[in-house]
N, CA, C and O atoms as CSV, one atom per row, in Angstrom:
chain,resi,resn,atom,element,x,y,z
A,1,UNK,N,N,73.406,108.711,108.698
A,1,UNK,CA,C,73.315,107.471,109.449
A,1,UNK,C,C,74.139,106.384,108.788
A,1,UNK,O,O,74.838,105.648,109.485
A,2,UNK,N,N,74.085,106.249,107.429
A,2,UNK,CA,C,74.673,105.315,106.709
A,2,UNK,C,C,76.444,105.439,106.546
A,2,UNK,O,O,77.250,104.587,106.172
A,3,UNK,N,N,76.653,106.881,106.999
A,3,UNK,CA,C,78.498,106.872,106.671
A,3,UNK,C,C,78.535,106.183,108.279
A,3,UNK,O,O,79.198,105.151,108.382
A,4,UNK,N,N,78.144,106.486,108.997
A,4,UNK,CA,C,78.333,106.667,110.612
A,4,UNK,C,C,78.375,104.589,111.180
A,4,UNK,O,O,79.067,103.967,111.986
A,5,UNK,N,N,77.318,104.212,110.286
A,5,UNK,CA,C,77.891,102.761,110.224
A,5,UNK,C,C,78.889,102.107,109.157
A,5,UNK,O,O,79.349,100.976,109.314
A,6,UNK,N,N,79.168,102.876,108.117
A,6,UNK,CA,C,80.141,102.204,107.467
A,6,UNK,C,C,81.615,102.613,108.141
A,6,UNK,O,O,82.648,102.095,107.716
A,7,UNK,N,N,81.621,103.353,108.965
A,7,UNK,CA,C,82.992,103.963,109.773
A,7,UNK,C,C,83.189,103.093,110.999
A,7,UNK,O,O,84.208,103.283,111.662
A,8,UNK,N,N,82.275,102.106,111.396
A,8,UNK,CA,C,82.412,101.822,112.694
A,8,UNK,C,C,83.622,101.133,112.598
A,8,UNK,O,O,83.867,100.731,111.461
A,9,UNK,N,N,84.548,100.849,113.557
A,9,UNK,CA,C,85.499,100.222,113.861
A,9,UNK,C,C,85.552,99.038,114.205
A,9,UNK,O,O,84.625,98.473,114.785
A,10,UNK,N,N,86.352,98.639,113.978
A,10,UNK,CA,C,86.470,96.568,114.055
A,10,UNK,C,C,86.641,96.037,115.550
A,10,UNK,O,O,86.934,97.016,116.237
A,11,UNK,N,N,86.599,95.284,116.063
A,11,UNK,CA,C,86.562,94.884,117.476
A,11,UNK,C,C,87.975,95.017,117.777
A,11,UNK,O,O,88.366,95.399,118.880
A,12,UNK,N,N,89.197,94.532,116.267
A,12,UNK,CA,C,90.775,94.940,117.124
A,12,UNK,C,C,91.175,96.512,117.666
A,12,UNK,O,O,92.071,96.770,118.469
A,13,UNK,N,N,90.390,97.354,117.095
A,13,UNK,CA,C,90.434,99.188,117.187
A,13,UNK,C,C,89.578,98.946,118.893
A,13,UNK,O,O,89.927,99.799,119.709
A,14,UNK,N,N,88.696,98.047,119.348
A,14,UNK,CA,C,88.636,98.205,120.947
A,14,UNK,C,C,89.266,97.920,121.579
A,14,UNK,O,O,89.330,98.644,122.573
A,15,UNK,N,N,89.986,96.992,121.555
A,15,UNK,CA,C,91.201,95.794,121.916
A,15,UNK,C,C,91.753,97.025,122.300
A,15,UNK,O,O,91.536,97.797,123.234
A,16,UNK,N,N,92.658,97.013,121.175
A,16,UNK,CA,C,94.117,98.167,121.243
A,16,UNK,C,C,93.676,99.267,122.338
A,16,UNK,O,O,94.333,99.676,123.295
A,17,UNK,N,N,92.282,99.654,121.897
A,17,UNK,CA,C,91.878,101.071,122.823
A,17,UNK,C,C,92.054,100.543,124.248
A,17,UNK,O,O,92.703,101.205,125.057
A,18,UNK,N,N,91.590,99.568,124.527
A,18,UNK,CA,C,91.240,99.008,125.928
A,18,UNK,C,C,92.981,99.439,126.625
A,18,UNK,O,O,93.461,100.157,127.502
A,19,UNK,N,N,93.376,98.599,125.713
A,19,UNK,CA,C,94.934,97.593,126.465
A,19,UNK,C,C,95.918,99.273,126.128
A,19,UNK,O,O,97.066,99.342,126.564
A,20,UNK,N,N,95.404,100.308,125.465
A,20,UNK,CA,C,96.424,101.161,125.780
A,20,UNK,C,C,96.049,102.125,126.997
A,20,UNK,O,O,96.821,102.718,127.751
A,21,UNK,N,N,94.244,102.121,126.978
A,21,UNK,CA,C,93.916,103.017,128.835
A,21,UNK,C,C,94.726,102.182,129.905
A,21,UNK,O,O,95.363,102.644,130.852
A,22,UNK,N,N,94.574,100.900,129.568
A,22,UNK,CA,C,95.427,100.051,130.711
A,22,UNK,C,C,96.509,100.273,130.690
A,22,UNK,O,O,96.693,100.691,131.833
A,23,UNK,N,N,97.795,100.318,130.007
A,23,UNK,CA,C,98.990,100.420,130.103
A,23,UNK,C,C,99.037,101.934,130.075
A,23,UNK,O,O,100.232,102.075,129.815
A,24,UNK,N,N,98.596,103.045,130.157
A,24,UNK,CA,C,98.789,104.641,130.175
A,24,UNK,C,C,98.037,104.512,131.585
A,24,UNK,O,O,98.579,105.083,132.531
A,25,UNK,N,N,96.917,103.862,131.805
A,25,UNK,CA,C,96.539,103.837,133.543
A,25,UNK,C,C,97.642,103.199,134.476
A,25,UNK,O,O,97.623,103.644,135.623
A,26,UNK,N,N,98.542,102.299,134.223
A,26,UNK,CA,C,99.564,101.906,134.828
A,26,UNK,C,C,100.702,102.944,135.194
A,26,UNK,O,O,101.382,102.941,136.220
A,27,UNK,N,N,100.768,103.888,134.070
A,27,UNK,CA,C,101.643,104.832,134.392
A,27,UNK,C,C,101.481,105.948,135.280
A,27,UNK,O,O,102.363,106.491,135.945
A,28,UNK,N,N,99.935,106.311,135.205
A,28,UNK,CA,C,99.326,107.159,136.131
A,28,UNK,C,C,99.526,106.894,137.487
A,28,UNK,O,O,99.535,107.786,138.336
A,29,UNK,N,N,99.748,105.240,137.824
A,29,UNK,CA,C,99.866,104.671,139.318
A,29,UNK,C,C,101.273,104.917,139.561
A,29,UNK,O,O,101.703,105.007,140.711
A,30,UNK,N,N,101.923,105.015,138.663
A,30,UNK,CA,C,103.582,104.994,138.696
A,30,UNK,C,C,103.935,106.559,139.014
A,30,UNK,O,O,104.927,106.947,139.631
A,31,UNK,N,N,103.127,107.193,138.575
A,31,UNK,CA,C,103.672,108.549,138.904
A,31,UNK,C,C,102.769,109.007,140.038
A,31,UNK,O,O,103.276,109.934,140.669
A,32,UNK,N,N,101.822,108.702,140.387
A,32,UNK,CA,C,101.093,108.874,141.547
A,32,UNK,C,C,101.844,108.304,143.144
A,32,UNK,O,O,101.869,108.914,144.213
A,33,UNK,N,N,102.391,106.974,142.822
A,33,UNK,CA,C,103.383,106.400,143.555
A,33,UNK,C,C,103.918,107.102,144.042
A,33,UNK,O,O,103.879,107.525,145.197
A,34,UNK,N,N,104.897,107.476,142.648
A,34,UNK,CA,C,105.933,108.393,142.876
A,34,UNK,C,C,106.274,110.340,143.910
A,34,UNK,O,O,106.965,111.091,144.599
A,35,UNK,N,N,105.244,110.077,143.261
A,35,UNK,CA,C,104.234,111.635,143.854
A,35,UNK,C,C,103.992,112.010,145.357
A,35,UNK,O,O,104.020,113.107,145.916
A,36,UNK,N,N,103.718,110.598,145.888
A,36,UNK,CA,C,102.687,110.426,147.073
A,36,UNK,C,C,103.896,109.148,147.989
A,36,UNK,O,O,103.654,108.521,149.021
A,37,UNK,N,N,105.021,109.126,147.234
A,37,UNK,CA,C,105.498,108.486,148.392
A,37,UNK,C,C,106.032,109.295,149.465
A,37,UNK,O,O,106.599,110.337,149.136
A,38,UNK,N,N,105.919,108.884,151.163
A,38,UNK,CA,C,106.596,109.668,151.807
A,38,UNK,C,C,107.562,108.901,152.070
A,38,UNK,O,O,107.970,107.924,151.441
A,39,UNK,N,N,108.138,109.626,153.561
A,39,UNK,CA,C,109.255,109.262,153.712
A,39,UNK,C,C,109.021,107.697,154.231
A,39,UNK,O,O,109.222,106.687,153.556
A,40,UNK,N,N,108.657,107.742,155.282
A,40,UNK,CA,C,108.397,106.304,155.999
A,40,UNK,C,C,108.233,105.221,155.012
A,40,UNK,O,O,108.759,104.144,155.292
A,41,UNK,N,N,107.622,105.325,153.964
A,41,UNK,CA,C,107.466,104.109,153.169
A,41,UNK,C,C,108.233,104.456,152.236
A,41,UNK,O,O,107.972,103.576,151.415
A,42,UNK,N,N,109.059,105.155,151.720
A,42,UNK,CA,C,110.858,105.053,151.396
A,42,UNK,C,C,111.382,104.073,151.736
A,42,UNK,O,O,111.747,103.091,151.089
A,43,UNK,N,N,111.480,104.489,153.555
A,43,UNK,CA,C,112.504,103.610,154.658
A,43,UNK,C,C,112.011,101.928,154.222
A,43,UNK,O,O,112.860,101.043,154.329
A,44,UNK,N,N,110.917,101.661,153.843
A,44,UNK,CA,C,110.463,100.249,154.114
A,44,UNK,C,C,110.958,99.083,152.667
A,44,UNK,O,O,110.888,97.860,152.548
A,45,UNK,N,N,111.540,100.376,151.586
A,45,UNK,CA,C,111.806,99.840,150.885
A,45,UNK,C,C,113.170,99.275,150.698
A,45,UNK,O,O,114.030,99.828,151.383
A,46,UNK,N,N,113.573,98.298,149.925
A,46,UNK,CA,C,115.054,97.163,149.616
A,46,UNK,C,C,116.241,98.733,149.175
A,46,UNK,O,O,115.892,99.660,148.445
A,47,UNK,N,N,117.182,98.646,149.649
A,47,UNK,CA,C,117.939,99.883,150.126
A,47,UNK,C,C,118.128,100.724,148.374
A,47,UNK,O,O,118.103,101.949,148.250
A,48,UNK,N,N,118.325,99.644,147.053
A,48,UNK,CA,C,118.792,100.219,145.801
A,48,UNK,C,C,117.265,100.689,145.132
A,48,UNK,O,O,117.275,101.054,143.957
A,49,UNK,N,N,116.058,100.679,145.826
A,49,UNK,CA,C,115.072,101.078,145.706
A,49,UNK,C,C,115.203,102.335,146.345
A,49,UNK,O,O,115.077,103.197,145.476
A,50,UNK,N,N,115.425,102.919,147.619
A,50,UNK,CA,C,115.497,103.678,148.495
A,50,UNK,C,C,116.350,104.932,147.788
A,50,UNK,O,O,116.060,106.128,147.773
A,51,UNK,N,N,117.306,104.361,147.304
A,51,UNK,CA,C,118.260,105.257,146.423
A,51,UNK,C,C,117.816,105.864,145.303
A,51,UNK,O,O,118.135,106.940,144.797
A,52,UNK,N,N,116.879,104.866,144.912
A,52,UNK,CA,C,116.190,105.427,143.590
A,52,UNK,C,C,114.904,106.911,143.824
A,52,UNK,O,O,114.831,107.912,143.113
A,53,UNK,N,N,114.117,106.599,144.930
A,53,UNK,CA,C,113.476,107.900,145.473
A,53,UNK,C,C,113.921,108.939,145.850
A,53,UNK,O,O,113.279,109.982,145.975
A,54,UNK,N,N,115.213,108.756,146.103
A,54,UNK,CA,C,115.779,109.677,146.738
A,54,UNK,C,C,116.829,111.211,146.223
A,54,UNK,O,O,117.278,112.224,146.759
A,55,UNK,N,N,116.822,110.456,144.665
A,55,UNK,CA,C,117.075,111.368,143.502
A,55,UNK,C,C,116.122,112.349,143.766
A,55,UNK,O,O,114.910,112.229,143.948
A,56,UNK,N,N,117.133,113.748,143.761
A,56,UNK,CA,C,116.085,114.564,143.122
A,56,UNK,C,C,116.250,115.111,141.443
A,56,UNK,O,O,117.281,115.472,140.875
A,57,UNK,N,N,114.929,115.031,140.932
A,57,UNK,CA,C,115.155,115.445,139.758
A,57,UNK,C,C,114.380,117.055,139.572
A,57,UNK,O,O,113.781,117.574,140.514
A,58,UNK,N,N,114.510,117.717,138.206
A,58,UNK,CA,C,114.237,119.204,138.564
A,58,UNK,C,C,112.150,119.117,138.205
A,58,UNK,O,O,111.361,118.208,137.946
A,59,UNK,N,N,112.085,120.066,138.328
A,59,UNK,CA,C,110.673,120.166,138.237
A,59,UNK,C,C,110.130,119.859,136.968
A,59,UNK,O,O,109.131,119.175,136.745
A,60,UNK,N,N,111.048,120.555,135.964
A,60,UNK,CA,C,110.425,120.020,134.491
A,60,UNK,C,C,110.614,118.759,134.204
A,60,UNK,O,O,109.819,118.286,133.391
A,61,UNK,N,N,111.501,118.005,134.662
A,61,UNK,CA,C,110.946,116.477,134.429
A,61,UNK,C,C,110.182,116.016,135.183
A,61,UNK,O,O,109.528,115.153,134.597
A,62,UNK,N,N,109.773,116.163,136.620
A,62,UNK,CA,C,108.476,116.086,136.861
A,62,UNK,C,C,107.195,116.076,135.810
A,62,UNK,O,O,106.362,115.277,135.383
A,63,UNK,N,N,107.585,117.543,135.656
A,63,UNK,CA,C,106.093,117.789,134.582
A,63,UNK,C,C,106.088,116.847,133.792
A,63,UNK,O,O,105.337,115.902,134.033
A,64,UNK,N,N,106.892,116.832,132.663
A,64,UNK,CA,C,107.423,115.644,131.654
A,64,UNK,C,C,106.527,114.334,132.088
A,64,UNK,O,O,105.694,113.826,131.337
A,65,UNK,N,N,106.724,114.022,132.967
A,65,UNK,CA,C,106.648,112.665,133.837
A,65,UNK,C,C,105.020,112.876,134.242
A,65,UNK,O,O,104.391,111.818,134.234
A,66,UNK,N,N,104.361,113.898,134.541
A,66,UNK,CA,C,102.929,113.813,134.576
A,66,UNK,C,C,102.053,114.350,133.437
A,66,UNK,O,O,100.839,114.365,133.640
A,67,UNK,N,N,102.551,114.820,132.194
A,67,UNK,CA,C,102.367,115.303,130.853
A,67,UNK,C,C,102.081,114.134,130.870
A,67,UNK,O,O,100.902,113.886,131.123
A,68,UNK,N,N,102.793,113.247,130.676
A,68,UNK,CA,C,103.395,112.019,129.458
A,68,UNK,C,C,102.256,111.230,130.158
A,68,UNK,O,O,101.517,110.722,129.314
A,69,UNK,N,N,101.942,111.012,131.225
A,69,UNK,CA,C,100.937,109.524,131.632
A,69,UNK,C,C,99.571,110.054,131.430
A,69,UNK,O,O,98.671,109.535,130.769
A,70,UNK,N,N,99.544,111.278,132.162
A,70,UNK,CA,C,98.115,111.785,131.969
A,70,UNK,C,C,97.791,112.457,130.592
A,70,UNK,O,O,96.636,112.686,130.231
A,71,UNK,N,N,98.477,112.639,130.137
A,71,UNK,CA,C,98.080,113.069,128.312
A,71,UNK,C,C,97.555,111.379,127.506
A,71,UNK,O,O,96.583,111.019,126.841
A,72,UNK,N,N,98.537,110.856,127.911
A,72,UNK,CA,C,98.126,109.396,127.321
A,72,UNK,C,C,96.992,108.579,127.593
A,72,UNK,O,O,96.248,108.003,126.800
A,73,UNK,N,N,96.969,108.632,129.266
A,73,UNK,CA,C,95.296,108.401,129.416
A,73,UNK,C,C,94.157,108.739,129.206
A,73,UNK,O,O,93.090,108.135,129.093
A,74,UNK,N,N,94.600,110.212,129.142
A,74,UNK,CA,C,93.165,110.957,128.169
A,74,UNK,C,C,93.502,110.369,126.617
A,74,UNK,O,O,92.665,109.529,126.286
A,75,UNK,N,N,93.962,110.480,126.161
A,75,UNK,CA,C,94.056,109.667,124.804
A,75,UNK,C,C,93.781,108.983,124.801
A,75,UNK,O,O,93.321,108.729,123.688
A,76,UNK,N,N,93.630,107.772,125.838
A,76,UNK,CA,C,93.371,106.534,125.350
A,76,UNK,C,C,91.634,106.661,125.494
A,76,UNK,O,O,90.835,106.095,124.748
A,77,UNK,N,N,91.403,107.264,126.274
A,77,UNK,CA,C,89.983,107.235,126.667
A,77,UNK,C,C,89.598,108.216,125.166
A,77,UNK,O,O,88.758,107.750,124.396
A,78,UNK,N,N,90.105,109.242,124.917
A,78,UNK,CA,C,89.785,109.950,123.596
A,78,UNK,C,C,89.607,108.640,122.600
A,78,UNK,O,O,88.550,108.577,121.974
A,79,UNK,N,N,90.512,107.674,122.436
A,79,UNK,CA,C,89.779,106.370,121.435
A,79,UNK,C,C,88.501,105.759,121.784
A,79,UNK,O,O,87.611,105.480,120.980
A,80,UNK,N,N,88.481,105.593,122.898
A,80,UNK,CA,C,87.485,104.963,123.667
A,80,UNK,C,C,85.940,105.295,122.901
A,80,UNK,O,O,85.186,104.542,122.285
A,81,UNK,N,N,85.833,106.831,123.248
A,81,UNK,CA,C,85.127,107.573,122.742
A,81,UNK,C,C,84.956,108.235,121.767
A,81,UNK,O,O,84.240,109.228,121.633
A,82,UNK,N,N,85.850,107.525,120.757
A,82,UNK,CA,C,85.962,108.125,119.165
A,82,UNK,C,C,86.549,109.551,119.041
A,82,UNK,O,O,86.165,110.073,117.994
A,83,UNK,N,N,87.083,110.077,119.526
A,83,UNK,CA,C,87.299,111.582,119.223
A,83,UNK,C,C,89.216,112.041,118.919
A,83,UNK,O,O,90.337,111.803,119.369
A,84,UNK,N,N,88.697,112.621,118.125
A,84,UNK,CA,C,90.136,112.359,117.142
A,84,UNK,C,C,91.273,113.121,117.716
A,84,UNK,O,O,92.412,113.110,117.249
A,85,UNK,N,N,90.668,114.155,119.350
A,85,UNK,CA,C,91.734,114.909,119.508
A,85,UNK,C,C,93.095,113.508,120.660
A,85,UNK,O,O,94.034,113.757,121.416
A,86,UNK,N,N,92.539,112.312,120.244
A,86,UNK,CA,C,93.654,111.382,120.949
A,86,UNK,C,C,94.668,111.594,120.174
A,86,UNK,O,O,95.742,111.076,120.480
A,87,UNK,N,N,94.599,112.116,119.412
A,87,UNK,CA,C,95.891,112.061,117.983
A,87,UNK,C,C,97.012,113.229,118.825
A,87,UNK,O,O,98.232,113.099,118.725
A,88,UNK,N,N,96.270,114.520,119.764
A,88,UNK,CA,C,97.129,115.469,119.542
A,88,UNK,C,C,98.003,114.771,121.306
A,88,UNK,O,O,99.114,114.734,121.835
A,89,UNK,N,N,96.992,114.468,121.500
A,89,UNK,CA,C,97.151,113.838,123.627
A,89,UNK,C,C,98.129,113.098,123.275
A,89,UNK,O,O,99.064,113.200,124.069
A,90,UNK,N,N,98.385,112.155,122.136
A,90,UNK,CA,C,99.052,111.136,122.231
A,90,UNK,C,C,100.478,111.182,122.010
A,90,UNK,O,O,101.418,110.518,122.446
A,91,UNK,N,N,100.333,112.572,120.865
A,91,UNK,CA,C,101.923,113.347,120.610
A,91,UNK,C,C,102.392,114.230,121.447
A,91,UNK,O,O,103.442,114.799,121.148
A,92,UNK,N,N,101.813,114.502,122.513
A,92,UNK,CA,C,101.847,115.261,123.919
A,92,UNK,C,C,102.438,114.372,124.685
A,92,UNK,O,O,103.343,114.871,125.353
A,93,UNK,N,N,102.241,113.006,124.879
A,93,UNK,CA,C,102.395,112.124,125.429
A,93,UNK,C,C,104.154,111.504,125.233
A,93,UNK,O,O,105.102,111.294,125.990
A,94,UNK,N,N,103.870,111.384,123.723
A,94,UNK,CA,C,104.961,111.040,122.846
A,94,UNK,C,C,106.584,112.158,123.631
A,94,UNK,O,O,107.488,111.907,124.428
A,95,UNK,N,N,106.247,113.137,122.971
A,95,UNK,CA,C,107.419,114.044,123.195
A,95,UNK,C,C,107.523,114.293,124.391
A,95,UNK,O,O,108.706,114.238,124.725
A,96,UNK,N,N,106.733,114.591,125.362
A,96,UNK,CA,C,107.060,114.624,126.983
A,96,UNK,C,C,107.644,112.784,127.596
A,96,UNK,O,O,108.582,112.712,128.391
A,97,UNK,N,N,107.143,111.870,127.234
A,97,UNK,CA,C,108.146,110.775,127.444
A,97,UNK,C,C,109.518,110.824,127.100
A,97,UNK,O,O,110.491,110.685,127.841
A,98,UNK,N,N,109.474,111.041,125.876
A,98,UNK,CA,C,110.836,111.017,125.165
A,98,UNK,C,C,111.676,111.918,125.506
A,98,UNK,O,O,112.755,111.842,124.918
A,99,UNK,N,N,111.522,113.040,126.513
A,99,UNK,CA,C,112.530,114.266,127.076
A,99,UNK,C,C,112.975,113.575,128.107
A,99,UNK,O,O,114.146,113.421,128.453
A,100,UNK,N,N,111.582,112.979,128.806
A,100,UNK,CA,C,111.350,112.423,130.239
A,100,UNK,C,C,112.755,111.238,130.371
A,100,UNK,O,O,113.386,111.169,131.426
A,101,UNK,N,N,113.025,110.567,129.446
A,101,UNK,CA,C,113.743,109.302,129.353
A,101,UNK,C,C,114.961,110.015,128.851
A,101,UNK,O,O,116.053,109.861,129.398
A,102,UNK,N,N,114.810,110.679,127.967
A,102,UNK,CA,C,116.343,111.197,127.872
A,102,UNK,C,C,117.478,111.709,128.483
A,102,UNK,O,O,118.696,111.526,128.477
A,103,UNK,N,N,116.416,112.613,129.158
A,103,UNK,CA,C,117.417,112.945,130.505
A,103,UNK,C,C,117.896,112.125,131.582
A,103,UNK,O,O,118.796,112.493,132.336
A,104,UNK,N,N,117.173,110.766,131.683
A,104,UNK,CA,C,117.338,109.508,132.440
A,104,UNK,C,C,118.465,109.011,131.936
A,104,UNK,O,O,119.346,108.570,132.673
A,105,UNK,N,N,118.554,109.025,130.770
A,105,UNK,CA,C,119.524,108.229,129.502
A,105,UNK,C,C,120.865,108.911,130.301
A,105,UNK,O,O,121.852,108.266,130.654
A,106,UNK,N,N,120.657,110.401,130.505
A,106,UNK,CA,C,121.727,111.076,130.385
A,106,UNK,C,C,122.383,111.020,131.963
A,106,UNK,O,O,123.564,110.731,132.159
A,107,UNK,N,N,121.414,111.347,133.055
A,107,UNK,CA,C,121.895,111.259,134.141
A,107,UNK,C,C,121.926,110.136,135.199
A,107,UNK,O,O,122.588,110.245,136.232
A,108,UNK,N,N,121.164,109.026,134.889
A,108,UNK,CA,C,121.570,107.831,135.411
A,108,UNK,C,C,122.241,106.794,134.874
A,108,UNK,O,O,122.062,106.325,133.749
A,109,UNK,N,N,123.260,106.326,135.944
A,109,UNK,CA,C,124.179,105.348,135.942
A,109,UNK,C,C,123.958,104.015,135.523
A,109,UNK,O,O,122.924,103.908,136.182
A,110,UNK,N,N,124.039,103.167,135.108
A,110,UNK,CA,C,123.559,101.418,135.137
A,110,UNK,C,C,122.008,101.348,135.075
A,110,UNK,O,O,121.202,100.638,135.675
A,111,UNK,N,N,121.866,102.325,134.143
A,111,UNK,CA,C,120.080,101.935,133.708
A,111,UNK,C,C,119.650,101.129,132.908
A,111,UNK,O,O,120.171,100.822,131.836
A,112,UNK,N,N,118.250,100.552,133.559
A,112,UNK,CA,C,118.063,99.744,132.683
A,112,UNK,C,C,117.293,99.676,131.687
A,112,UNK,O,O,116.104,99.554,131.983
A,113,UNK,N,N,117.646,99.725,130.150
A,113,UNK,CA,C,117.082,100.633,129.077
A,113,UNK,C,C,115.947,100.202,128.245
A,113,UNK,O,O,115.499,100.807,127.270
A,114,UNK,N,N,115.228,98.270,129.101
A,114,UNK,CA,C,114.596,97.920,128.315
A,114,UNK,C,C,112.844,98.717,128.406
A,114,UNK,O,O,111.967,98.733,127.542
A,115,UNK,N,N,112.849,99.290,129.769
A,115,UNK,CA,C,111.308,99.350,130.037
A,115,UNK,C,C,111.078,100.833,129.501
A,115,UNK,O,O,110.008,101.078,128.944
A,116,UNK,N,N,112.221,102.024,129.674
A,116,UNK,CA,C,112.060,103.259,128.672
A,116,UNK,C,C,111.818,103.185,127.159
A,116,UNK,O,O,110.983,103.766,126.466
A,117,UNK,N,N,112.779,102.309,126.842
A,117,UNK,CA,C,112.757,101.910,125.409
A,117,UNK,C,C,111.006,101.623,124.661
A,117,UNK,O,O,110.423,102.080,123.677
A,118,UNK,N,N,110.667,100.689,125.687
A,118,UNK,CA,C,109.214,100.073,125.480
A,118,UNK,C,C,107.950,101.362,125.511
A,118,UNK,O,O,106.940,101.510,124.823
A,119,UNK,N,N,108.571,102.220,126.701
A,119,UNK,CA,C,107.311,103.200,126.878
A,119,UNK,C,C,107.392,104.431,125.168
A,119,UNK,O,O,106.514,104.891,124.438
A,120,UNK,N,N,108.997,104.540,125.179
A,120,UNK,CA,C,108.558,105.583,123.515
A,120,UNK,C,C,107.962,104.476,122.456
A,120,UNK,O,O,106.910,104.824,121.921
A,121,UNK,N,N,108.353,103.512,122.172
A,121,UNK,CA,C,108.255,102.643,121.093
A,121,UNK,C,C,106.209,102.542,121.368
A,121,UNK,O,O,105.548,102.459,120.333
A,122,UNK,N,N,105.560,102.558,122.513
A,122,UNK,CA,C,103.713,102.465,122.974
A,122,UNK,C,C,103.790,103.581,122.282
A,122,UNK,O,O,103.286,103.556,121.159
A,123,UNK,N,N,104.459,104.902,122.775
A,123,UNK,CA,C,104.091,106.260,122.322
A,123,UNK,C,C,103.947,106.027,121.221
A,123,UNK,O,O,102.796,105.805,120.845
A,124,UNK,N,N,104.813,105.990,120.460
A,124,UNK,CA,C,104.926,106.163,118.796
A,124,UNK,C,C,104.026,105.187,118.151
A,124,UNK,O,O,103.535,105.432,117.050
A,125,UNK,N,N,103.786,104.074,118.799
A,125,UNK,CA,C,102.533,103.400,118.352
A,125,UNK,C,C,100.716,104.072,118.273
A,125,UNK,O,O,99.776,103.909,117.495
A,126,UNK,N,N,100.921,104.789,119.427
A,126,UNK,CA,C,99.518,105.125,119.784
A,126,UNK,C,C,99.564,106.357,119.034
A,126,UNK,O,O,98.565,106.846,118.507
A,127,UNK,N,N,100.579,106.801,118.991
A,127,UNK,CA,C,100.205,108.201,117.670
A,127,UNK,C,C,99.949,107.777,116.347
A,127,UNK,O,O,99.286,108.541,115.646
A,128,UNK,N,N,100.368,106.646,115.841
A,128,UNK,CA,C,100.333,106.000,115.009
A,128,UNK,C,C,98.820,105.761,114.717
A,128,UNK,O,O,98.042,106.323,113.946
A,129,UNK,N,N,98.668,104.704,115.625
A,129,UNK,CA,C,97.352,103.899,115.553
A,129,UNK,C,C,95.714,105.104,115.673
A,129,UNK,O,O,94.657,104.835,115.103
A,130,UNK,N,N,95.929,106.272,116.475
A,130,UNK,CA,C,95.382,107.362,116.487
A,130,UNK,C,C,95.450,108.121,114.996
A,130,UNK,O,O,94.449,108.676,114.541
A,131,UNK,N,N,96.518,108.097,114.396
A,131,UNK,CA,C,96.266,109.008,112.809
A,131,UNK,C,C,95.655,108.020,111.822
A,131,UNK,O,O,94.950,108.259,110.841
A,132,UNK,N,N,96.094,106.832,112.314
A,132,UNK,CA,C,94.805,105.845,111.132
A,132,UNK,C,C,93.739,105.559,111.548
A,132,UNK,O,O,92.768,105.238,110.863
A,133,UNK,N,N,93.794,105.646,112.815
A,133,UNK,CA,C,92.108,105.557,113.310
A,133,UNK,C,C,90.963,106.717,112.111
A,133,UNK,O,O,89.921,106.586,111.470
A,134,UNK,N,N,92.271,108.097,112.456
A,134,UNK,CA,C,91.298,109.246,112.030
A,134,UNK,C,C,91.228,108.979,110.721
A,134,UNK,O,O,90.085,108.828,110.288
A,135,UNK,N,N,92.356,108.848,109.755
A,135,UNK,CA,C,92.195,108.561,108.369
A,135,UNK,C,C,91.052,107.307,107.960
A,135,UNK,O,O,90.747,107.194,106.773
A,136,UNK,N,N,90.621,106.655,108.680
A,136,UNK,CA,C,89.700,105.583,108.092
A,136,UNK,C,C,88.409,106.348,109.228
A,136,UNK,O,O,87.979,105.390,109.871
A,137,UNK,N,N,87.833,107.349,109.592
A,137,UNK,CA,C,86.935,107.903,110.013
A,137,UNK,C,C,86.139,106.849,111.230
A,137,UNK,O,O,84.915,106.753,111.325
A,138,UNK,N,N,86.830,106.336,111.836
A,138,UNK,CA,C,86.614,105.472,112.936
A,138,UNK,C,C,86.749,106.667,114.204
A,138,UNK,O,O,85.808,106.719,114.997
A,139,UNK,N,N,87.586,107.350,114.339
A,139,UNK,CA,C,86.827,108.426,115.146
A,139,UNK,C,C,87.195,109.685,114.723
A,139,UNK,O,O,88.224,109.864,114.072
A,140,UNK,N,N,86.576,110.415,114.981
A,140,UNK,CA,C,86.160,112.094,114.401
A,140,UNK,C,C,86.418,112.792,115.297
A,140,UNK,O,O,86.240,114.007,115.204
């Protein structure tokens, strides 16, 4: 009983937990979007939007692209709930982004590199913040 309260975690270890289900739940909407758009609401969109759906990309970046959000949201919820396997979700997360964007890097034209940039730089944070979580026994 007594290690189990000296391990508890500080109110910034909820913070972070909170604000990373939120920003890994944002991505889930982004690829769900993506997923579930049809055609008709294609058509309704501003035409260099329209262009952008209309890429096809191959299946494994798909996957990549639903690895990476839904690995991360279970991770984040794995902090939520103390359990240390957010550490492995989060490097799941990590390396399926980072293929996911690379190949973006590689096959699109006039991209714009600040919001990929941002999503590895969360990754590498939350793997981060997940291996010191576990090293200071804040979750198990």
């Amino acid at each position: 009983m007594t290690d189990s309260l000296n391990n508890k975690p500080p109110v910034w270890f909820w913070i972070v937990a909170v604000l990373a289900l939120i920003w890994n739940g944002l991505g889930v909407l982004a690829y769900l979007g993506r997923a579930f758009m049809t055609e008709d609401m294609i058509a309704q969109l501003p035409p260099e939007q329209q262009a952008e759906f209309l890429v096809e990309h191959p299946s494994w970046y798909t996957a990549c692209f639903a690895l990476a959000v839904f690995c991360g949201a279970l991770g984040a919820l794995a902090l939520l709930i103390r359990k240390k396997w957010a550490t492995i979700l989060f490097v799941i997360s990590f390396i399926t982004a980072t293929i996911q964007h690379v190949y973006l890097f590689s096959t699109v034209e006039d991209m714009s590199l600040g919001m990929p940039i941002m999503v590895i730089v969360v990754c590498v944070f939350l793997v981060w913040f997940a291996r010191m979580a576990t090293s200071k026994g804040w979750i198990k």
